[in-house]
N, C-alpha and C positions, 0 to 999 in steps of 0.2 A: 524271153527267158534264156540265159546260160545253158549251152547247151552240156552236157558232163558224158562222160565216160563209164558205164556202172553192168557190171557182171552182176546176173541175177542165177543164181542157185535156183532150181527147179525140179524137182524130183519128178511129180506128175506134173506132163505140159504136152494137152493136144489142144488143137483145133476141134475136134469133132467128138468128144466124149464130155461128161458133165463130173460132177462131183468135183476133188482139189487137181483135176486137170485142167478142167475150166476156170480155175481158179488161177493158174501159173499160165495160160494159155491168153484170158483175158486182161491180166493187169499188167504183163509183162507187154506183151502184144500193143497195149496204148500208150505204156511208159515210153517207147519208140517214138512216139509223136512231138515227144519234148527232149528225149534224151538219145545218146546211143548205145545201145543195149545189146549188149551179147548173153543171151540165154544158156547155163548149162544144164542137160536134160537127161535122164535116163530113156537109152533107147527103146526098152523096155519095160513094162511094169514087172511086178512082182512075179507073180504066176507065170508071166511067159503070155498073156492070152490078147493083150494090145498092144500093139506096133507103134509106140509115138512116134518113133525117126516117119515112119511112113505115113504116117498123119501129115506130118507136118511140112512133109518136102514134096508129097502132092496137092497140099492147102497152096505153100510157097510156089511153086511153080504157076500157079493158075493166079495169086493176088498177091505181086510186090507187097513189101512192107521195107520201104526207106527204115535207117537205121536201127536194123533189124538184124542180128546176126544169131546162127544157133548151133550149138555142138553137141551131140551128142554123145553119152557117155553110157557102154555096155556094161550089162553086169557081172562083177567077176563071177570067176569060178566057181567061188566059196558060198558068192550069194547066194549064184543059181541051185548048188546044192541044197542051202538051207529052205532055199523055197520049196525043192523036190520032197523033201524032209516036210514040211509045213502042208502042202497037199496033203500029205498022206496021215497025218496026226487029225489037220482041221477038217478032213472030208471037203475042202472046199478048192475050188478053183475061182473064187471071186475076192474082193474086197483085202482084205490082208490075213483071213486066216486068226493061226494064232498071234497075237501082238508080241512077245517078248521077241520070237524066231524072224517078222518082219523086221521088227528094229533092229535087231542085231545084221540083217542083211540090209539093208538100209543103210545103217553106219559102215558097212564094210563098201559098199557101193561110194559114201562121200568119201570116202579116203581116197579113190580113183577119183572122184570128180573135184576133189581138192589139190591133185596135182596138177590138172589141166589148170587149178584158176591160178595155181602159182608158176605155169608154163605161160600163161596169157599175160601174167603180171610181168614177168620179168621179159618179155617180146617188146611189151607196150605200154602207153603211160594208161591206167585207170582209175576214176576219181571217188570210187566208191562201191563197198558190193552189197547185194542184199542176197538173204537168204529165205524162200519166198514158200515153197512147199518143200517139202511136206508142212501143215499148217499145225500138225502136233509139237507142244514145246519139247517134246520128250529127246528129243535127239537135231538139236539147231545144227549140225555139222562142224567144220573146222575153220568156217571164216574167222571165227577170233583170232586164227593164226597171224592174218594178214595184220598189216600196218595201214588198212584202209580203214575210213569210217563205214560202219556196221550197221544194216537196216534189216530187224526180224519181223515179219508177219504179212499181211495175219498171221495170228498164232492163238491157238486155243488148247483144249485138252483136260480141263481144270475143274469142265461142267460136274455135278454129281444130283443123282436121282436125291432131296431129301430124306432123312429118314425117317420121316413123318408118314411117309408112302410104301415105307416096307411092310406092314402091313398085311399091303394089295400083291402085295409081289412072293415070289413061291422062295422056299428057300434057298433054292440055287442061284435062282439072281440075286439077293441078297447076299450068299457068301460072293460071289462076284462082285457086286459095289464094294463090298466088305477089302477085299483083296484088290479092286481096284483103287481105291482111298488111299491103302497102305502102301501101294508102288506109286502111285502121283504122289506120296507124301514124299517119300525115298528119292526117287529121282529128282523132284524139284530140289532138295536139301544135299544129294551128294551125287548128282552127276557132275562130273566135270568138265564135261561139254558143255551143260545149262548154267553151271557156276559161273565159266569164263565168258560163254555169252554174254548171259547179264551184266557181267563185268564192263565187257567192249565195246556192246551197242550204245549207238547214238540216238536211234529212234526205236521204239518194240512198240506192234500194232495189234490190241490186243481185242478179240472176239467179244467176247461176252464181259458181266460184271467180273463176275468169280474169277477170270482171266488177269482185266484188268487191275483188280486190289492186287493179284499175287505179283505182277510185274513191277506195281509201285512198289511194295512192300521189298522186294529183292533187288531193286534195280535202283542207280542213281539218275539212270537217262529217261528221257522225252518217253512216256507211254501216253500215247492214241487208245481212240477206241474207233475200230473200224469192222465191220463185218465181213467176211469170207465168203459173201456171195454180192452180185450184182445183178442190175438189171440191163436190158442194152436194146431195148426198140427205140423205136421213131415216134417219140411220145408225140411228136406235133402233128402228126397223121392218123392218131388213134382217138376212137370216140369208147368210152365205155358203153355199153349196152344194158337198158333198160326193160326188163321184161314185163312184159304188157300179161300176167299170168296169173289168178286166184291161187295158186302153187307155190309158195315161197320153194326154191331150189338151193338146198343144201348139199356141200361137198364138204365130204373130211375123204385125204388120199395120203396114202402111205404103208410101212410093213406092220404086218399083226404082230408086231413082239412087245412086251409089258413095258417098255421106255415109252413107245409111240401113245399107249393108256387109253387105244379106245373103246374100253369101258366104262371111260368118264363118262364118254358121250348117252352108251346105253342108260347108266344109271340115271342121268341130267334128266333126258326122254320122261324115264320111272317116276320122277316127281307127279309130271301131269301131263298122260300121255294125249289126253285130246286137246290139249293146247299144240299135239302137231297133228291135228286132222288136215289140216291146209300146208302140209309141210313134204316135200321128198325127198330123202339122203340119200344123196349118191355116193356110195363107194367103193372108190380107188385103192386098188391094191391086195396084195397076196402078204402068204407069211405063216410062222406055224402054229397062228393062235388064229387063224382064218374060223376053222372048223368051229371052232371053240364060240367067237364070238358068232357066227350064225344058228348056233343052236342057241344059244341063249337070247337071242331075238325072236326068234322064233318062237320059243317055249314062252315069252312073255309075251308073244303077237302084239309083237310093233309092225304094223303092216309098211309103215312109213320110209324104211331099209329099200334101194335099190343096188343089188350085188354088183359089181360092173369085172372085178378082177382086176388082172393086170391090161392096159391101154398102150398102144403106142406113144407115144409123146405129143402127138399131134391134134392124137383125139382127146387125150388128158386137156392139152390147150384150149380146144374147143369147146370143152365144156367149162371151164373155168372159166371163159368168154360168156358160156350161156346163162351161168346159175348169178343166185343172188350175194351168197354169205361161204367163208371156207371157215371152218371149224376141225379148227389145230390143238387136240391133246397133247401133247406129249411132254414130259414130265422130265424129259434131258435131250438136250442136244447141245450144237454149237449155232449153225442156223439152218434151218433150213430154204432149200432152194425152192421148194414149193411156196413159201410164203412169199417171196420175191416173184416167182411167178405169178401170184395172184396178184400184188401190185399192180403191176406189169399190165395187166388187161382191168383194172380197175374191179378185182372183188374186192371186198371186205375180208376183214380177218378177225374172227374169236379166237384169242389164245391165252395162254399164260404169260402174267409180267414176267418173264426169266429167260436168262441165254439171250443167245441174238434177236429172237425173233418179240423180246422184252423191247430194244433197241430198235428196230425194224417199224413195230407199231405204236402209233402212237392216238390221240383220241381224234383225228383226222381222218382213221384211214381202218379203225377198227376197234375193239373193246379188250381188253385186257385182265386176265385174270388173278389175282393173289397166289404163288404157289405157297400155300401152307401147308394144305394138308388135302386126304381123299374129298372129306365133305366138305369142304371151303371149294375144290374145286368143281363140285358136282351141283353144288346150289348156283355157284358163279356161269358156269355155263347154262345151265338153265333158265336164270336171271336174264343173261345178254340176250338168247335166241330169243324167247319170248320178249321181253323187249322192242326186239327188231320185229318180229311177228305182229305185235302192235302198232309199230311207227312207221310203215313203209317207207314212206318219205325218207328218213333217216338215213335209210340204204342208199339213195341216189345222191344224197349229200357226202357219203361216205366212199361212194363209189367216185367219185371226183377228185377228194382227198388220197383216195390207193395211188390213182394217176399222179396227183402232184408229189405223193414220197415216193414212188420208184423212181421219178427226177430225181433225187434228191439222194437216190442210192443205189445210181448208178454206178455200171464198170467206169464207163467214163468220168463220172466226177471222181471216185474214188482212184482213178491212175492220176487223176491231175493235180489229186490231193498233196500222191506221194511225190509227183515229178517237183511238185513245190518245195516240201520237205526238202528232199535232196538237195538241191538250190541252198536250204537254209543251212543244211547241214554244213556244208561249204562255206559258208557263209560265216559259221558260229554263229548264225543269227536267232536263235530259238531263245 
């Protein structure tokens, strides 16, 4: 393979954190193996509360990475401001807070990291750049400035809860999809940041369905469909794990909030609850609809609920190793990394046909639900579990299947995807 030249834009990018750091950390990191990659990276996140530069220059220190290069890039002044300002509004020191006051600090952060890559251009010869995270289309930065060919994604942002589902949902989340609709409509249509991207790029790698119609529809360039997370064991050294158990062992993990929807699961249960007298749900995870959903277990005595809380990661893993089935409500996202994990050690997966995690599974590797509406999806999962509760067998055949598609959606296959891209792109060979 040609080996190229190619400046990767990176916003979040560690080694040792998950979410869209893992994201710019992982693809970037194996792009290196075919190509020579200079990473540009905020040295910090948002908040102030992660350290990337120090991630990454104590990862580098201890494991080489040949064609490997990284710069990091602080955030101004104005940003750090706006973030001080964003604490104090969103109560929050994690995640991004409010979204408008991120993104506006965020674009003010690429404009410094868009002078380094026009400082790095005119040093040296480079064959191509991409813009890699943030994996929202809301704000692709200034590479369309350059005179390079233009590689954006993953990129997602586009997902929306139906409103078939508002319903279930209280009215405040509501006027929020509401208001969120309206600014994903706005900015897809008259940013001009997103304008001129779509304009420039040669390749856009896009998350989900909804993602990818919007990218064809605006764009004349090469749109993929590629998901925003990976998997990365040593699939050749792993057995999946068959439980020798009268117990079928159920996991749904994740936050209590009305996106995640797990009150699908309670209600699915409500159909016929002694169809789970041989069944145990483990649940993972915290949130502020915790309380909420265990009183209403309770109150309809599902004995069948085991609480776990929040786990370290380690022990999340290990139980994912142990059980039979994961059982994934949620009703929006882009993908999530927990389904990739289950792959990963060979569970099964019940979810909804929608977003990445539509993409993700497939009838190899797990069952699949129609997102229509509340009770389409409350018969649907009730349907699959029981199902599976019938066919044991079915699970070990399926548990085989998880193992051969996290192959198959891999970090590493999907860095080799793009390493090839690049190649064509050069090439004009697409």
């Amino acid at each position: 393979m040609q080996k190229l030249k190619v400046i990767i834009l990176a916003h979040e990018f560690s080694p040792s954190l998950g979410s869209e750091c893992a994201v710019g950390w992982n693809i970037a990191s194996r792009l290196s193996r075919y190509h020579d990659v200079t990473v540009i990276y905020a040295r910090n996140n948002h908040f102030n509360t992660s350290n990337y530069k120090e991630d990454v220059d104590i990862f580098l220190q201890e494991n080489k990475i040949p064609g490997l290069k990284t710069v990091s890039i602080s955030q101004p002044f104005i940003a750090r401001l706006i973030a001080q300002i964003n604490i104090k509004l969103s109560f929050s020191k994690s995640g991004i807070g409010l979204a408008p006051l991120f993104f506006l600090a965020y674009k003010i952060w690429q404009r410094r990291a868009y002078k380094e890559v026009r400082r790095l251009i005119m040093a040296e010869h480079f064959d191509l750049v991409h813009q890699l995270t943030a994996i929202s289309f809301r704000s692709p930065g200034y590479l369309y400035k350059t005179e390079l060919p233009l590689v954006w994604g993953p990129c997602s942002g586009l997902v929306k809860i139906p409103s078939t589902f508002y319903k279930s949902l209280p009215l405040k989340s509501i006027v929020f999809e509401v208001f969120r609709r309206i600014s994903n409509y706005l900015q897809s249509n008259c940013s001009i940041m997103v304008i001129k991207t779509l304009k420039r790029a040669s390749v856009i790698y896009a998350v989900t369905n909804d993602d990818y119609t919007f990218f064809v529809k605006k764009s004349s360039c090469i749109v993929k469909q590629m998901l925003d997370v990976g998997t990365y064991p040593n699939f050749s050294d792993f057995t999946p794990i068959y439980r020798n158990s009268t117990k079928l062992r159920i996991l749904w993990i994740g936050r209590f909030v009305y996106s995640k929807a797990f009150n699908l699961l309670i209600d699915s249960i409500l159909i016929s609850p002694e169809k789970f007298d041989a069944v145990e749900i483990i649940v993972i995870g915290d949130g502020p609809l915790m309380d909420k959903y265990k009183m209403s277990v309770e109150q309809k005595k599902l004995s069948m609920f085991r609480w776990m809380g929040n786990l370290p990661h380690n022990d999340v893993l290990k139980l994912i190793q142990s059980s039979d089935l994961l059982v994934h409500t949620s009703i929006k996202e882009a993908t999530s990394a927990v389904i990739l994990e289950a792959l990963t050690y060979g569970l099964p997966v019940i979810c909804h046909d929608a977003f990445g995690m539509g993409i993700a599974i497939n009838e190899t590797c797990g069952i699949k639900i129609p997102l229509i509406d509340p009770e389409t999806s409350i018969r649907g999962f009730y349907d699959a579990m029981a199902y599976l509760i019938d066919n044991r067998e079915l699970i070990i055949k399926l548990k085989k299947g998880a193992i051969k598609r996290a192959e198959e959606l891999s970090w590493d296959s999907n860095a080799e995807k793009i390493a090839e891209d690049y190649i064509k792109i050069i090439a004009n060979n697409f």
